[in-house]
Gaussian input, Z-matrix of N, CA and C with variables (Angstrom, degrees):
# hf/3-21g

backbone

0 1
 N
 C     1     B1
 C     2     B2     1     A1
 N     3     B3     2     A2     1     D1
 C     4     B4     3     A3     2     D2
 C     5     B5     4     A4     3     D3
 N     6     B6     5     A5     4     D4
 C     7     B7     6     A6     5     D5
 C     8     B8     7     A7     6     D6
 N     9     B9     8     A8     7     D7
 C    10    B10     9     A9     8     D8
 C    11    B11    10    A10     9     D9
 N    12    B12    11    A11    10    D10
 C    13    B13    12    A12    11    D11
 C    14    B14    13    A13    12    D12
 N    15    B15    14    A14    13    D13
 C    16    B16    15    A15    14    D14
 C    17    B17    16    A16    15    D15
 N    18    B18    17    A17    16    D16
 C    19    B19    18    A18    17    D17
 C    20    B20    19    A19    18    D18
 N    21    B21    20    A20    19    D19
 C    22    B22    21    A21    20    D20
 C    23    B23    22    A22    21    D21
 N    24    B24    23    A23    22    D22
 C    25    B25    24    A24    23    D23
 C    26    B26    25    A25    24    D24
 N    27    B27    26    A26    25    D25
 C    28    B28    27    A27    26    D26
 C    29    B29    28    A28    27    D27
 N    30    B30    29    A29    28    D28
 C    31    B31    30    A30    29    D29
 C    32    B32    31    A31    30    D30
 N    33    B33    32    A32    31    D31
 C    34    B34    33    A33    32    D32
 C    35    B35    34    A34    33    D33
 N    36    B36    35    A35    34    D34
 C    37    B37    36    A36    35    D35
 C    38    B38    37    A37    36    D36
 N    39    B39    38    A38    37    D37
 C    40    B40    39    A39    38    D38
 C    41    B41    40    A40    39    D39
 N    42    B42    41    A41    40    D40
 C    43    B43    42    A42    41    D41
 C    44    B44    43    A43    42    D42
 N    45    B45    44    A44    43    D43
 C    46    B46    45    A45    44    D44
 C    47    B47    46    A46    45    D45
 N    48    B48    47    A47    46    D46
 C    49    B49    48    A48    47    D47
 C    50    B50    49    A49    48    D48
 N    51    B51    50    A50    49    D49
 C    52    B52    51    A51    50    D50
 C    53    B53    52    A52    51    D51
 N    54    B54    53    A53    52    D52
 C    55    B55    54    A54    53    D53
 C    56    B56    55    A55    54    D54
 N    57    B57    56    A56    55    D55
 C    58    B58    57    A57    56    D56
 C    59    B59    58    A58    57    D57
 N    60    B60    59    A59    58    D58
 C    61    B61    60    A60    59    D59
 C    62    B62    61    A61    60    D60
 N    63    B63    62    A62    61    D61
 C    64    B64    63    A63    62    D62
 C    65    B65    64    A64    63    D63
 N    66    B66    65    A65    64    D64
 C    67    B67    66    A66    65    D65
 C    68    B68    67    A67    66    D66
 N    69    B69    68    A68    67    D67
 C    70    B70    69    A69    68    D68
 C    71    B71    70    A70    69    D69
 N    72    B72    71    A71    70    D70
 C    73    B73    72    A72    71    D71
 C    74    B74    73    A73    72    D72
 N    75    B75    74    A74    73    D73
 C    76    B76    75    A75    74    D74
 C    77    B77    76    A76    75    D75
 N    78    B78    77    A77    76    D76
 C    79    B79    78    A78    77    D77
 C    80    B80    79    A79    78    D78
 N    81    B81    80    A80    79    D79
 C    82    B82    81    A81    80    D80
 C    83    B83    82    A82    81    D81
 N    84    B84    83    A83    82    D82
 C    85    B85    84    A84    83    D83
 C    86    B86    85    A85    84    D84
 N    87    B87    86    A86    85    D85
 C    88    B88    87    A87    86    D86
 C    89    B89    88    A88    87    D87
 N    90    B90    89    A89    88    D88
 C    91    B91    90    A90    89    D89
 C    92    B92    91    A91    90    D90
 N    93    B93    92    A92    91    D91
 C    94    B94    93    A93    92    D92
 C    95    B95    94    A94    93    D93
 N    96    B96    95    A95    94    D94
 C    97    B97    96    A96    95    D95
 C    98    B98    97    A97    96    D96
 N    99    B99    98    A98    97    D97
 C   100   B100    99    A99    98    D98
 C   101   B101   100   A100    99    D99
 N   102   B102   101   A101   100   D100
 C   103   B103   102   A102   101   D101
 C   104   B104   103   A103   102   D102
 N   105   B105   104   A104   103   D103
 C   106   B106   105   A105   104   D104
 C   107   B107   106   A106   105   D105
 N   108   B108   107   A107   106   D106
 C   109   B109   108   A108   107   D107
 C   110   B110   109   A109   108   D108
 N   111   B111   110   A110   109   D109
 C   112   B112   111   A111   110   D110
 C   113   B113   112   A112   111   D111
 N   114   B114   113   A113   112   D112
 C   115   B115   114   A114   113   D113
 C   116   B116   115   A115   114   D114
 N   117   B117   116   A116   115   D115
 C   118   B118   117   A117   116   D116
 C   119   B119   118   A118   117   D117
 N   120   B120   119   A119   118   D118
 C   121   B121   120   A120   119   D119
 C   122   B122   121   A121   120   D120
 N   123   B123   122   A122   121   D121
 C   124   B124   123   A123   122   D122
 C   125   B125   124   A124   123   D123
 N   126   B126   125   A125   124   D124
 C   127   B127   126   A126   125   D125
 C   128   B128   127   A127   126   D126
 N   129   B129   128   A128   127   D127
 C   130   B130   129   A129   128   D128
 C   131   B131   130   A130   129   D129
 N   132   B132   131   A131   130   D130
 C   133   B133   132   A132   131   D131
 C   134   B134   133   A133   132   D132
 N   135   B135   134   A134   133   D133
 C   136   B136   135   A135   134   D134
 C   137   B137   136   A136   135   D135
 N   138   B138   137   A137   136   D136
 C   139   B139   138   A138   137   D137
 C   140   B140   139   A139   138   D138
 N   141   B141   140   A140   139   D139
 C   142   B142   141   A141   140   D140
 C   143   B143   142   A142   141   D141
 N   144   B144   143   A143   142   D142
 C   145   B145   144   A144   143   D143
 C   146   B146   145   A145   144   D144
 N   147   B147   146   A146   145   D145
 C   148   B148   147   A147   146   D146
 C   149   B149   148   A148   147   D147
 N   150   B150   149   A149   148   D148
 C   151   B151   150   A150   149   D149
 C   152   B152   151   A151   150   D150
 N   153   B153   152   A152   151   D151
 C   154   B154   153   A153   152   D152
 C   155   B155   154   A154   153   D153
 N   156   B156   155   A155   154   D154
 C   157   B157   156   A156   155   D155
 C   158   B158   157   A157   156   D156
 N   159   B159   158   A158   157   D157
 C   160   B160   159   A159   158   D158
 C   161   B161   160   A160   159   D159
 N   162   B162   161   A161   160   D160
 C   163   B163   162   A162   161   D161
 C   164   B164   163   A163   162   D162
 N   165   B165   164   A164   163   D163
 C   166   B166   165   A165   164   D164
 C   167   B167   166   A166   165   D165
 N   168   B168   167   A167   166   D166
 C   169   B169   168   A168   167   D167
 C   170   B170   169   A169   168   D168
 N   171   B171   170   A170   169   D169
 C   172   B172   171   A171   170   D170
 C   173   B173   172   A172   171   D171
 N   174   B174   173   A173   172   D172
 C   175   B175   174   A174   173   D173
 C   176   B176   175   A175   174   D174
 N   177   B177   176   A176   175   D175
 C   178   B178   177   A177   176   D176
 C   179   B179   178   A178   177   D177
 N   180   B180   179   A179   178   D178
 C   181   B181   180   A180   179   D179
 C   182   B182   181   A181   180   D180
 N   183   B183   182   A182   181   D181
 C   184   B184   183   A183   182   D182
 C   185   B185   184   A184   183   D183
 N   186   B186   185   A185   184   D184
 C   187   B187   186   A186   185   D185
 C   188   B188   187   A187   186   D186
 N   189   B189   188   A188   187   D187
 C   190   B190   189   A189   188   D188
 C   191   B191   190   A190   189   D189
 N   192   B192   191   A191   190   D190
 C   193   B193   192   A192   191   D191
 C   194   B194   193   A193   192   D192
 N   195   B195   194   A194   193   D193
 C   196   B196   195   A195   194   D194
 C   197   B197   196   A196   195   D195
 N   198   B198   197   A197   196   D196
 C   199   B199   198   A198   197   D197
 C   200   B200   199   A199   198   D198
 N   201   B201   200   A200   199   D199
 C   202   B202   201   A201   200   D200
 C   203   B203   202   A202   201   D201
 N   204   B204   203   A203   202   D202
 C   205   B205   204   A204   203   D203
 C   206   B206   205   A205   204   D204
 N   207   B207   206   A206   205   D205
 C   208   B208   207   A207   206   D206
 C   209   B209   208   A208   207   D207
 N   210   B210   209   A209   208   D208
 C   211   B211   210   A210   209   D209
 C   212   B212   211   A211   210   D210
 N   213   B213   212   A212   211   D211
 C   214   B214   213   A213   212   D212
 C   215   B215   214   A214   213   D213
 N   216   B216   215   A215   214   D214
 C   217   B217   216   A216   215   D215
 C   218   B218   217   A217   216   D216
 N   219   B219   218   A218   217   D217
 C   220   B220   219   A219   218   D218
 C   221   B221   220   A220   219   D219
 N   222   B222   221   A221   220   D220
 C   223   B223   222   A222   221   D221
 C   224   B224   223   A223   222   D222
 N   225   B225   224   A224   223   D223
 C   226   B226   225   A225   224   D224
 C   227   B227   226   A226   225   D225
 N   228   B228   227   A227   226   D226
 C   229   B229   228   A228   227   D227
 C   230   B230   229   A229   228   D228
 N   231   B231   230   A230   229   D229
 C   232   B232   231   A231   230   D230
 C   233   B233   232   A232   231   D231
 N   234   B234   233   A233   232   D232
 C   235   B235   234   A234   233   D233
 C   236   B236   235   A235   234   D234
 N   237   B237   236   A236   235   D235
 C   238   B238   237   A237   236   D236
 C   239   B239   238   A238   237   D237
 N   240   B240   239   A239   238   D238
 C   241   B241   240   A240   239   D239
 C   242   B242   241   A241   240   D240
 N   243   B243   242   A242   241   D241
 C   244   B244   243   A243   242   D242
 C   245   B245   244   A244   243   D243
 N   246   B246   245   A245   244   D244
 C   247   B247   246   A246   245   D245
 C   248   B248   247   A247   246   D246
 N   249   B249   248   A248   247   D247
 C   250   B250   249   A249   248   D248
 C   251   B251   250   A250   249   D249
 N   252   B252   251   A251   250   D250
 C   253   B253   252   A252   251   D251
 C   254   B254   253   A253   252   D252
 N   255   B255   254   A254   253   D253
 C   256   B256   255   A255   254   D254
 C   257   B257   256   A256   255   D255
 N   258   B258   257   A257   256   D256
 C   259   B259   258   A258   257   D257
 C   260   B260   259   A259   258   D258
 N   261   B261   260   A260   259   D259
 C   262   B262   261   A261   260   D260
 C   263   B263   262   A262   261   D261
 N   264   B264   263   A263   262   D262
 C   265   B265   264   A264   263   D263
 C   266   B266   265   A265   264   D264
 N   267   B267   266   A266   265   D265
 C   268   B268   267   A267   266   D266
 C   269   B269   268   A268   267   D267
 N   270   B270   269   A269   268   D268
 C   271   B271   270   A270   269   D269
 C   272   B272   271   A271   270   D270
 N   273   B273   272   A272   271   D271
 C   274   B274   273   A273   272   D272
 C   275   B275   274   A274   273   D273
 N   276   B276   275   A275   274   D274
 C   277   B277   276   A276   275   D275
 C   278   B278   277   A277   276   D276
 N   279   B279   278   A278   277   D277
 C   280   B280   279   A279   278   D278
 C   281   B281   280   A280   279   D279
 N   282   B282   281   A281   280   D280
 C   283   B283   282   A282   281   D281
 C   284   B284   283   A283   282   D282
 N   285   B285   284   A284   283   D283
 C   286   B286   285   A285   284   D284
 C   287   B287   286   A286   285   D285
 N   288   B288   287   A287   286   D286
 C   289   B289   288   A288   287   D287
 C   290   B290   289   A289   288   D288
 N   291   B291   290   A290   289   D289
 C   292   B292   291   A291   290   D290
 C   293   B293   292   A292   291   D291
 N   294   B294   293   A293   292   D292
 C   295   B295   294   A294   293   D293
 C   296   B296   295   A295   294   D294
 N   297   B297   296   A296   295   D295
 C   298   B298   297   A297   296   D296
 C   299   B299   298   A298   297   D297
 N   300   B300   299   A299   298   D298
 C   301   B301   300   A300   299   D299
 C   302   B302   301   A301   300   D300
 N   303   B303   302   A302   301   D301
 C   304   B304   303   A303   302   D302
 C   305   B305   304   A304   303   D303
 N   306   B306   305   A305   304   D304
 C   307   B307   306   A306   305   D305
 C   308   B308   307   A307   306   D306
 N   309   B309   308   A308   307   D307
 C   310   B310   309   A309   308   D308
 C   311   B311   310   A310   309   D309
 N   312   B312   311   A311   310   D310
 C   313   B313   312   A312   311   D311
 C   314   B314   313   A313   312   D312
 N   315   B315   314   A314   313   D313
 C   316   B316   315   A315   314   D314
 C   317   B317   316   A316   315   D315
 N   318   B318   317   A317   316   D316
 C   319   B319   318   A318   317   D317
 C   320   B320   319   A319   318   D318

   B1=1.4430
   B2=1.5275
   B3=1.1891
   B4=1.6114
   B5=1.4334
   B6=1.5529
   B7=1.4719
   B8=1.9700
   B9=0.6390
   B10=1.9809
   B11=1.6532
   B12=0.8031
   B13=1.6818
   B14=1.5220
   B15=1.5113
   B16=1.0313
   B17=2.3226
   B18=1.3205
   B19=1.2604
   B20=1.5813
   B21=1.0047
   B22=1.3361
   B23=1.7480
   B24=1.4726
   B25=1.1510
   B26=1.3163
   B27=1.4128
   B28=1.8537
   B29=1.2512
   B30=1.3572
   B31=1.6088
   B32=1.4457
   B33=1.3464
   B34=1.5481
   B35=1.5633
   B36=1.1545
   B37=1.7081
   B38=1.9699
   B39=1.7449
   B40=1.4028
   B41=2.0679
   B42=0.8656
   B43=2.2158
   B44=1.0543
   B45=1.3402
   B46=1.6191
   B47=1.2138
   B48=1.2594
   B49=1.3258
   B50=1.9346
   B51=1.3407
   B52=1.7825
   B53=1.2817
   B54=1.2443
   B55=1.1913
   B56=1.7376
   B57=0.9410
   B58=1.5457
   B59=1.8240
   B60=1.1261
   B61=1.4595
   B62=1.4025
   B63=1.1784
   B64=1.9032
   B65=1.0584
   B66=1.1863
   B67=2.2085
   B68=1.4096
   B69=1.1582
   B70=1.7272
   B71=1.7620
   B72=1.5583
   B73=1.7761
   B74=1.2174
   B75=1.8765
   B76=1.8711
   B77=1.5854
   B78=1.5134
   B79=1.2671
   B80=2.2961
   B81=1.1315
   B82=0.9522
   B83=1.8477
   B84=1.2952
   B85=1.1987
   B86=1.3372
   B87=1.2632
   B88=1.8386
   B89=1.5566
   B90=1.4427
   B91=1.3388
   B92=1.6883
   B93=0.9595
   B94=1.5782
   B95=1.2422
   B96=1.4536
   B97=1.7042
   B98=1.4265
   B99=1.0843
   B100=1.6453
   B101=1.5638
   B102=1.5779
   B103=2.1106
   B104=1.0090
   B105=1.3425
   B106=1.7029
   B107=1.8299
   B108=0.9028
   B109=1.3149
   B110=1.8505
   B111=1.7774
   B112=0.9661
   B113=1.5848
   B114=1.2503
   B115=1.7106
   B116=1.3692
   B117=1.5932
   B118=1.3578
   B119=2.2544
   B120=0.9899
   B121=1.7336
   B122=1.2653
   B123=1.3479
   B124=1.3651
   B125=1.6792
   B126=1.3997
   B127=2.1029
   B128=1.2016
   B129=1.5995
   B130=1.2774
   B131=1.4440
   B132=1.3163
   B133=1.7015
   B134=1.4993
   B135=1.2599
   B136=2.1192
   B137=1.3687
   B138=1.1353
   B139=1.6913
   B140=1.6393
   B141=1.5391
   B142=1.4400
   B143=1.5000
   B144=1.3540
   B145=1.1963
   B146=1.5360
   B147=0.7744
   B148=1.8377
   B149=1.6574
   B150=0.9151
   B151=1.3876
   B152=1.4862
   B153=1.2475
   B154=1.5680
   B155=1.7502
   B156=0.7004
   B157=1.4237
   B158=1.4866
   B159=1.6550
   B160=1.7619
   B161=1.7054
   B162=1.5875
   B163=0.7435
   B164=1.4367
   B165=1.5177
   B166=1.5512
   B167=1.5441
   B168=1.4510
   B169=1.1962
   B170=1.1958
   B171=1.4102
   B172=1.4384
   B173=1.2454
   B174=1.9201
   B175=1.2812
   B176=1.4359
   B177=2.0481
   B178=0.4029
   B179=1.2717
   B180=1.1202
   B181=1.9047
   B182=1.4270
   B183=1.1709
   B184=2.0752
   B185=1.0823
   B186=1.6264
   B187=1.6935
   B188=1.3544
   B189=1.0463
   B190=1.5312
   B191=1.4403
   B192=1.8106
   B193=1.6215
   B194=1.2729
   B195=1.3811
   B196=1.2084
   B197=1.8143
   B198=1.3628
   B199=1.5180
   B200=1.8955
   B201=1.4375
   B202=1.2665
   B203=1.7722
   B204=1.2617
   B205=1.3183
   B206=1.4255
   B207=1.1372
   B208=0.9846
   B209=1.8525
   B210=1.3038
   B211=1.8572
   B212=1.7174
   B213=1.1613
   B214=1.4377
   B215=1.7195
   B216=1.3436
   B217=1.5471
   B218=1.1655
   B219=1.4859
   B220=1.2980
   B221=1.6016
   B222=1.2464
   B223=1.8070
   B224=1.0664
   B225=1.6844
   B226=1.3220
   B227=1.7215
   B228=0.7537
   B229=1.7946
   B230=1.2067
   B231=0.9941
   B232=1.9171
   B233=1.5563
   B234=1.6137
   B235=1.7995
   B236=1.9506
   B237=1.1011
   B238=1.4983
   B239=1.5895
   B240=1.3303
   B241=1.3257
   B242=1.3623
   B243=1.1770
   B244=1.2724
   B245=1.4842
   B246=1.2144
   B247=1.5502
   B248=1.4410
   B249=1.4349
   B250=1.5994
   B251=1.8866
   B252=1.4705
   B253=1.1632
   B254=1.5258
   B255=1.0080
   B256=1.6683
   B257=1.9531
   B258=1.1601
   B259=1.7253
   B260=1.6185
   B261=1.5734
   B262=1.4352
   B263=1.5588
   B264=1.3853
   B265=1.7340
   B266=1.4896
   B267=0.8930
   B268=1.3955
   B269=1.6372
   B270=1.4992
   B271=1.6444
   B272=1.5777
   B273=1.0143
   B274=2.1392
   B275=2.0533
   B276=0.9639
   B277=1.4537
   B278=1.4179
   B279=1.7268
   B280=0.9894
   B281=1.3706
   B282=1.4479
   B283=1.1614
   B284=1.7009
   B285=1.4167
   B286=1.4019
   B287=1.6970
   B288=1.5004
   B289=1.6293
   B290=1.9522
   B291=1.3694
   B292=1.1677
   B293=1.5188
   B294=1.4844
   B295=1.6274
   B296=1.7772
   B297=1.6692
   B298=1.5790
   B299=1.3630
   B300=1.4898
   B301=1.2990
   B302=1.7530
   B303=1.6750
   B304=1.5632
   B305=2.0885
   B306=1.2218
   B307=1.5750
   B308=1.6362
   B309=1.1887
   B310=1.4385
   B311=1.2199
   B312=1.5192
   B313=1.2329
   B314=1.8257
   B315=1.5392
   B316=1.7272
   B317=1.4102
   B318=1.5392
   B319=1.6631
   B320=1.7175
   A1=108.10
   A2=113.95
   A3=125.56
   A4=98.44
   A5=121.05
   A6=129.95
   A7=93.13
   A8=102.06
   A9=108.57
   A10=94.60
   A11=128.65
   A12=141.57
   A13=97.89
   A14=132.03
   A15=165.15
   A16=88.46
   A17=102.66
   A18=108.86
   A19=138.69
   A20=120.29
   A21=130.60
   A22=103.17
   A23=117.26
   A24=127.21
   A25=103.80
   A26=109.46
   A27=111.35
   A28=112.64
   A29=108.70
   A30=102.40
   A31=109.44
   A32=123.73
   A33=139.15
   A34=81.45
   A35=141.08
   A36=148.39
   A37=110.73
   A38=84.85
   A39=103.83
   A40=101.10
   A41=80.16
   A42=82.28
   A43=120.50
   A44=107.43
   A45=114.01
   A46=104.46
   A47=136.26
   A48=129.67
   A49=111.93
   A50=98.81
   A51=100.45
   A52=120.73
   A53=117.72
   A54=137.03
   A55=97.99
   A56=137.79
   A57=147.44
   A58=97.50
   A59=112.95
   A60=122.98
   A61=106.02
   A62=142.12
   A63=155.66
   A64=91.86
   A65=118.51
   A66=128.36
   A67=69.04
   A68=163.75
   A69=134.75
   A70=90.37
   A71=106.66
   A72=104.24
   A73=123.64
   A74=100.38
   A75=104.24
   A76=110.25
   A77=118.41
   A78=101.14
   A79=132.07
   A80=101.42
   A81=100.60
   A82=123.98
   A83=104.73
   A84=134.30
   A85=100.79
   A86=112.00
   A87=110.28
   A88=89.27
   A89=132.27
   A90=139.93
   A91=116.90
   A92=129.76
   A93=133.49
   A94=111.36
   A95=118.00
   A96=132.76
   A97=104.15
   A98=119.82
   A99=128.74
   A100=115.78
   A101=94.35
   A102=91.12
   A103=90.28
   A104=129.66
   A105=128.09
   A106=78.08
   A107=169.42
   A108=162.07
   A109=115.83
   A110=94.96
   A111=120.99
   A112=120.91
   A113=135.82
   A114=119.88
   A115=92.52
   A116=122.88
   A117=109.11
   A118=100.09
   A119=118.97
   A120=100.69
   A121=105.08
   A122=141.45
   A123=120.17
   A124=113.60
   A125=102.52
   A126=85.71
   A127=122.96
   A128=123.96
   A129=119.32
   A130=120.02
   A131=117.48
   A132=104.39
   A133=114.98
   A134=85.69
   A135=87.74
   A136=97.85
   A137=136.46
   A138=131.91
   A139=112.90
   A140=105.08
   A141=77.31
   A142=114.71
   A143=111.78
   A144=121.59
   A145=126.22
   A146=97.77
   A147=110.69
   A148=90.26
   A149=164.31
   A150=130.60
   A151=122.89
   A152=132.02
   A153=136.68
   A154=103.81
   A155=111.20
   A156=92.77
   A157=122.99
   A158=102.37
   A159=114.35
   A160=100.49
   A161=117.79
   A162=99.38
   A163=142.66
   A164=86.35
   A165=112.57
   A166=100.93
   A167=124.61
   A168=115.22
   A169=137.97
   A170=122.30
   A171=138.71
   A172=116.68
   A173=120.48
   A174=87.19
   A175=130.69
   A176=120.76
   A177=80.01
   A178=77.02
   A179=139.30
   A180=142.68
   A181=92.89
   A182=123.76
   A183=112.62
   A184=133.77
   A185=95.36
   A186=113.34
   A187=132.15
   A188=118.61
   A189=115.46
   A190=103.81
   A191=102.59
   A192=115.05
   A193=115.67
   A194=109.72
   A195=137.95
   A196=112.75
   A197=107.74
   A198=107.02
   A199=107.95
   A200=101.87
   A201=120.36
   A202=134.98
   A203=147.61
   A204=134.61
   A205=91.02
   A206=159.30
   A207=154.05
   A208=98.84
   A209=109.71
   A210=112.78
   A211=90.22
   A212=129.57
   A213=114.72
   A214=115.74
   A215=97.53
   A216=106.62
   A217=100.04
   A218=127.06
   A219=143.09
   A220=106.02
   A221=124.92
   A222=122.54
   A223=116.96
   A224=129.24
   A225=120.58
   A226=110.58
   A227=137.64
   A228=140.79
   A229=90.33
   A230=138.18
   A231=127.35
   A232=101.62
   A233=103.34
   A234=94.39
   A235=110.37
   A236=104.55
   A237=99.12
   A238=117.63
   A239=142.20
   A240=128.77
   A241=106.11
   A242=134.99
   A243=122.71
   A244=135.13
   A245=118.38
   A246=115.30
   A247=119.67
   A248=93.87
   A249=103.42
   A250=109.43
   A251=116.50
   A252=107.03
   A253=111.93
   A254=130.59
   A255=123.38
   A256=113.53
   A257=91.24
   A258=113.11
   A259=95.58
   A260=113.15
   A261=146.75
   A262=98.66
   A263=116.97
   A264=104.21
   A265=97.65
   A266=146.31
   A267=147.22
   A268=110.26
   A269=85.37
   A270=105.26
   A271=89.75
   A272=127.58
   A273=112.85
   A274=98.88
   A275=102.82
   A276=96.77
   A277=118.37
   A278=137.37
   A279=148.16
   A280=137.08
   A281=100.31
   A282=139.00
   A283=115.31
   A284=104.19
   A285=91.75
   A286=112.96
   A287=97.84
   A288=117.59
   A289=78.97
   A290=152.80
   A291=105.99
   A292=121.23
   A293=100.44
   A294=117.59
   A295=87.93
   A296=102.87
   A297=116.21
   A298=103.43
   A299=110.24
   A300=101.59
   A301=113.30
   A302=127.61
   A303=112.20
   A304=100.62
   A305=115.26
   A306=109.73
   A307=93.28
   A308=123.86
   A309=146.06
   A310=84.06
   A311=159.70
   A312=161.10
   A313=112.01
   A314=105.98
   A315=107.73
   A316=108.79
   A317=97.69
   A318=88.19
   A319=109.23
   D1=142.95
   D2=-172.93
   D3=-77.70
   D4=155.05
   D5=168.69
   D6=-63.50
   D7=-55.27
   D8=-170.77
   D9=-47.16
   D10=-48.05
   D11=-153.13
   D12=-84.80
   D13=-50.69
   D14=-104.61
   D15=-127.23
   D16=-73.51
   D17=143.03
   D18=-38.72
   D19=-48.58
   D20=-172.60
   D21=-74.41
   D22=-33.25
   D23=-169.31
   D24=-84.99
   D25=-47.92
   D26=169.72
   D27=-44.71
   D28=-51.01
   D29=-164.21
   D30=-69.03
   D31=-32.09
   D32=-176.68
   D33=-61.64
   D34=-89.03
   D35=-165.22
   D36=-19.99
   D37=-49.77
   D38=-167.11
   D39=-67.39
   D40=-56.90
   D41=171.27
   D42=-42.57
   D43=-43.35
   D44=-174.07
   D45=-93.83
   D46=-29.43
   D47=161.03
   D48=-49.32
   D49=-55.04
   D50=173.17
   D51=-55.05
   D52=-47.35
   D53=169.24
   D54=-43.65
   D55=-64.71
   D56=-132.91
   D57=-98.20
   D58=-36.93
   D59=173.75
   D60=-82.02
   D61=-18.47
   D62=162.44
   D63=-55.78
   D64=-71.33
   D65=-140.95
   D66=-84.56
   D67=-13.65
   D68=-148.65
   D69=-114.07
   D70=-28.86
   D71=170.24
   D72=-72.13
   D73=-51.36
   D74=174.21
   D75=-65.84
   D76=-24.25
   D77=157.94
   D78=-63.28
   D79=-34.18
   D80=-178.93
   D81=-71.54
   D82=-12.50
   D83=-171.43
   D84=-89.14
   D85=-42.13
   D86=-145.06
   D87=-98.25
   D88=-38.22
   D89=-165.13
   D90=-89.61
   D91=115.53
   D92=-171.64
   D93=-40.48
   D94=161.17
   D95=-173.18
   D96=31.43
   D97=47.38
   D98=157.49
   D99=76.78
   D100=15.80
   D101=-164.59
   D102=108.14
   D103=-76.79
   D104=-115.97
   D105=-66.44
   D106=-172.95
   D107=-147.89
   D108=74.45
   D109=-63.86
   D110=-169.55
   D111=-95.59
   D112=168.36
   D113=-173.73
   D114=-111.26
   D115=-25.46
   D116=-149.60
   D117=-80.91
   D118=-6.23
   D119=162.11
   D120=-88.61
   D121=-55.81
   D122=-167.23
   D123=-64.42
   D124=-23.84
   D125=166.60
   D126=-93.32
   D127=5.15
   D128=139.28
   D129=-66.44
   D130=-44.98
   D131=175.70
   D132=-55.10
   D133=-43.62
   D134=-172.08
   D135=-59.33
   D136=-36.98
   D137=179.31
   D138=-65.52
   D139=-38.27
   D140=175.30
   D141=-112.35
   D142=31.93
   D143=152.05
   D144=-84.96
   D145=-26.17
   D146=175.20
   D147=-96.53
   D148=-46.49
   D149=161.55
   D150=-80.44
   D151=41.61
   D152=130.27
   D153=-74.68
   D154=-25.20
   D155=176.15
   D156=-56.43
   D157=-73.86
   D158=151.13
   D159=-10.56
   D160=-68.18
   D161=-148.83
   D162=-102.41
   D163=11.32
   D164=171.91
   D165=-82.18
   D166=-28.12
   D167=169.79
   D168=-78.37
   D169=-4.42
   D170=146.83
   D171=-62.72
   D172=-60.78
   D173=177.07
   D174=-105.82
   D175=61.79
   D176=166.05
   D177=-116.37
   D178=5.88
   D179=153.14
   D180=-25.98
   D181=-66.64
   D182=177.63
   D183=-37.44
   D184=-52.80
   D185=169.78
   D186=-80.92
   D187=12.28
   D188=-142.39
   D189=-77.74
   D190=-21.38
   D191=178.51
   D192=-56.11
   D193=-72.91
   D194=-164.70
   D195=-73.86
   D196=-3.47
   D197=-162.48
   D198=-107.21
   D199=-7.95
   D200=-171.52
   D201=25.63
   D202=-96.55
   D203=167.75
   D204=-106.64
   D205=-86.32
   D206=120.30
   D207=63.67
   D208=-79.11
   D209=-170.85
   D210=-88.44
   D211=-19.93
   D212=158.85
   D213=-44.92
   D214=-58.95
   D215=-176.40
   D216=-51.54
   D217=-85.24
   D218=-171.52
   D219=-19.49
   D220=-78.69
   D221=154.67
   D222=-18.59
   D223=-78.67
   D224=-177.30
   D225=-45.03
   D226=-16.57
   D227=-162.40
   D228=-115.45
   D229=-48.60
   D230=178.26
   D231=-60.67
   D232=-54.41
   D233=-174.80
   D234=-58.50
   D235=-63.69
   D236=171.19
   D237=-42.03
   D238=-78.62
   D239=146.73
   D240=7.11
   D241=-113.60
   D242=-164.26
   D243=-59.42
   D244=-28.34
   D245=133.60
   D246=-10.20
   D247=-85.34
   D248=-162.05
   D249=-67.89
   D250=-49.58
   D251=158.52
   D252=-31.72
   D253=-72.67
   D254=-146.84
   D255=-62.25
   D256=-2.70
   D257=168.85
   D258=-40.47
   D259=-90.70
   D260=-156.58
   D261=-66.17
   D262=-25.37
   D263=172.38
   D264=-90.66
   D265=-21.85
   D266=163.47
   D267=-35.56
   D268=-72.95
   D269=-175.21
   D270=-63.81
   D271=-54.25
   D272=-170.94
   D273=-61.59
   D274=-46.51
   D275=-177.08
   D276=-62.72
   D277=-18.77
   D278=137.73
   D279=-36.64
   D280=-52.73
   D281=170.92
   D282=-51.96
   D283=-47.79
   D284=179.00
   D285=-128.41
   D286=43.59
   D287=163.69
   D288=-110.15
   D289=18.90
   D290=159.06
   D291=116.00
   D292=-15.81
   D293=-144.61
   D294=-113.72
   D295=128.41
   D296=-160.15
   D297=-113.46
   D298=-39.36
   D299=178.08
   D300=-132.87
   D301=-174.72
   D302=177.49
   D303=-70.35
   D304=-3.69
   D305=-162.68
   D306=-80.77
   D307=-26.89
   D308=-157.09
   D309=-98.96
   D310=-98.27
   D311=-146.03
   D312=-56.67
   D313=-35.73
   D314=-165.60
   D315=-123.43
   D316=14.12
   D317=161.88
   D318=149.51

């Protein structure tokens, strides 16, 4: 994949990531008892939580020069960060589709 190509795709990731964290606020806003009621804001967050990843890896494909061990670290700890965050929106996004136990969630 080309740096140009490579870019172009980040930034596409990065929109829809903004995009996806927006609708997951005006959802939480717009829908009674804060969402937690409802599934559809917390699986917008979980969606654009799982694409920060993508998109921490684009920019740091930009930076990677200029950012040295230092923005190495910083990446590895953003990617983990959201990793591990997206655990607990999982379980909240589960949570209020309904789902009581793992027998209920995996089958």
């Amino acid at each position: 994949m080309s740096t140009q190509s490579l870019n172009r795709w980040g930034a596409i990731v990065t929109l829809v990531t903004a995009v996806l964290f927006l609708a997951a606020a005006i959802a939480l806003i717009v829908i009674p008892d804060g969402g937690l009621s409802n599934p559809i804001a917390p699986t917008l967050y979980y969606a654009g939580l799982i694409l920060t990843v993508p998109t921490y890896m684009a920019i740091y494909a930009a930076q990677s020069q200029a950012a040295g061990k230092l923005g190495f670290a910083g990446f590895v700890m953003s990617v983990i960060g959201s990793i591990m965050y997206s655990g607990p929106i999982f379980v909240l996004m589960a949570g209020t589709s309904g789902v009581a136990t793992w027998h209920d969630l995996w089958g």
